[in-house]
N, C-alpha and C positions, 0 to 999 in steps of 0.2 A: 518490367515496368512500362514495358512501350514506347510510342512513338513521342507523346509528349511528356519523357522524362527529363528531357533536358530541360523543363519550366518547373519543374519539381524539387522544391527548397530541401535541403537537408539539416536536419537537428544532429549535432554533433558535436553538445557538452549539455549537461547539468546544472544547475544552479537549485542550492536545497531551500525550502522554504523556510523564510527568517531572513536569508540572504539577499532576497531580492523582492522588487515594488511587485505586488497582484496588480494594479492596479496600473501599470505598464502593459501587461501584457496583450500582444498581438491578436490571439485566438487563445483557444479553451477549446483541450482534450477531455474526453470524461470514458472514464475506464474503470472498470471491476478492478478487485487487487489481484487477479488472476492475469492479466493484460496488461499489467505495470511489473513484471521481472521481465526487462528485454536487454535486448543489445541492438538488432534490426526490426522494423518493422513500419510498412506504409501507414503515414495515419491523417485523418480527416479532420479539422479541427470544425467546431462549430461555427465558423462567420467564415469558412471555405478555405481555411489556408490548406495545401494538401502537400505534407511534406514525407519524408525518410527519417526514421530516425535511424540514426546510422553511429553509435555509440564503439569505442574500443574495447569495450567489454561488456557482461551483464550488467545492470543496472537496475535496483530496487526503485522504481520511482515512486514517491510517494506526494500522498496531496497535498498539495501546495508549492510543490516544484515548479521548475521555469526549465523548459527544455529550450536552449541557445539555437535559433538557427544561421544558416550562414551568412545570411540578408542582415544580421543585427536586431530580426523581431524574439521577442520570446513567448513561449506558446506557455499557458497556464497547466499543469496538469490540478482536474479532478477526482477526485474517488467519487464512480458511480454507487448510489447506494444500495445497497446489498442485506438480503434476509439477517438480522446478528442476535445473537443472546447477547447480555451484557449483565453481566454477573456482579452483585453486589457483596461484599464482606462484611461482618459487622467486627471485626477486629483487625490491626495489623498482622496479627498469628495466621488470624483465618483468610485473609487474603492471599499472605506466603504459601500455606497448605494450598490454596487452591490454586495457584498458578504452578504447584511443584504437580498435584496430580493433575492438570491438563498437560504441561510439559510433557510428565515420564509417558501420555499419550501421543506426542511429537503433534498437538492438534494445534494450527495456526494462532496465536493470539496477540492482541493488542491490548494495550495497558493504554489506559483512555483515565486519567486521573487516577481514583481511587477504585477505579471500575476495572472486571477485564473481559473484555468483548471475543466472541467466537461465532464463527458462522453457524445459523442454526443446526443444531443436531440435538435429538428428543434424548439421546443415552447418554452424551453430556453433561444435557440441561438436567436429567434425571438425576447423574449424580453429585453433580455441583450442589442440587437443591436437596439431595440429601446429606451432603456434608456442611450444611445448613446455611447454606448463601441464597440471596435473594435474587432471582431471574426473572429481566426483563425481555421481552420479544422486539425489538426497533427494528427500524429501518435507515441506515446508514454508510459514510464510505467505512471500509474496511483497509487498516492501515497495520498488519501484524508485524511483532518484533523481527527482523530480518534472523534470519536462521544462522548459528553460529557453525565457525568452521569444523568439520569432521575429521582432526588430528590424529593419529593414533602415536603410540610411544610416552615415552620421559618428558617433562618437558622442566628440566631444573634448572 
């Protein structure tokens, strides 16, 4: 970290968004949802805070979070916006089938209302739009369902 680490705040809790005031916060991070799974990492907030975030373990952050620094400031996190399809259903059936066949593809997705958003990819979008959902092209943060644990065994 260098010489002038020891002026360098460290983020070292979470606070999820719902939970706490935006309109408090200190600085504003803005991050792809690629750059929001961490535990460490230097980051730059936009009006100059430059801290650590220095977490006990990984951490899904997502938009609208409040990363806790050790000062008492709290940094906003953003979802930078990001290439998405955003797939429409025209039924609750058809929207089930469509989130089961991008799942059984393990491909990121966020359930964004009645919508389900995916970063682009044309053999997705191809097939979503032929199992007959409506695809839109936006531009947006990207905030996917957090990945469930990979258990193996009974579990009764």
């Amino acid at each position: 970290m260098g010489a002038d680490s020891a002026s360098v705040k460290r983020g070292w809790a979470v606070r999820r968004a719902g939970f706490w005031d935006p309109a408090s916060a200190a600085d504003v991070v803005v991050l792809e949802a690629s750059d929001r799974h961490r535990r460490r990492i230097r980051l730059h907030g936009q009006r100059g805070t430059d801290f650590l975030l220095d977490l006990d373990e990984v951490v899904a952050l997502r938009d609208g979070d409040g990363i806790m620094l050790d000062d008492g400031g709290i940094v906003l996190v953003t979802g930078q916006a990001e290439p998405l399809a955003e797939i429409a259903a025209r039924t609750p059936l058809e929207f089930v089938r469509l989130a089961w066949h991008l799942g059984n593809r393990h491909t990121d997705v966020q359930i964004a209302g009645a919508r389900l958003r995916i970063r682009r990819d044309h053999v997705l979008e191809e097939m979503v739009a032929g199992l007959g959902a409506k695809v839109t092209t936006i531009d947006a943060p990207f905030d996917p369902e957090p990945a469930a644990p990979h258990g193996h065994g009974r579990h009764d």
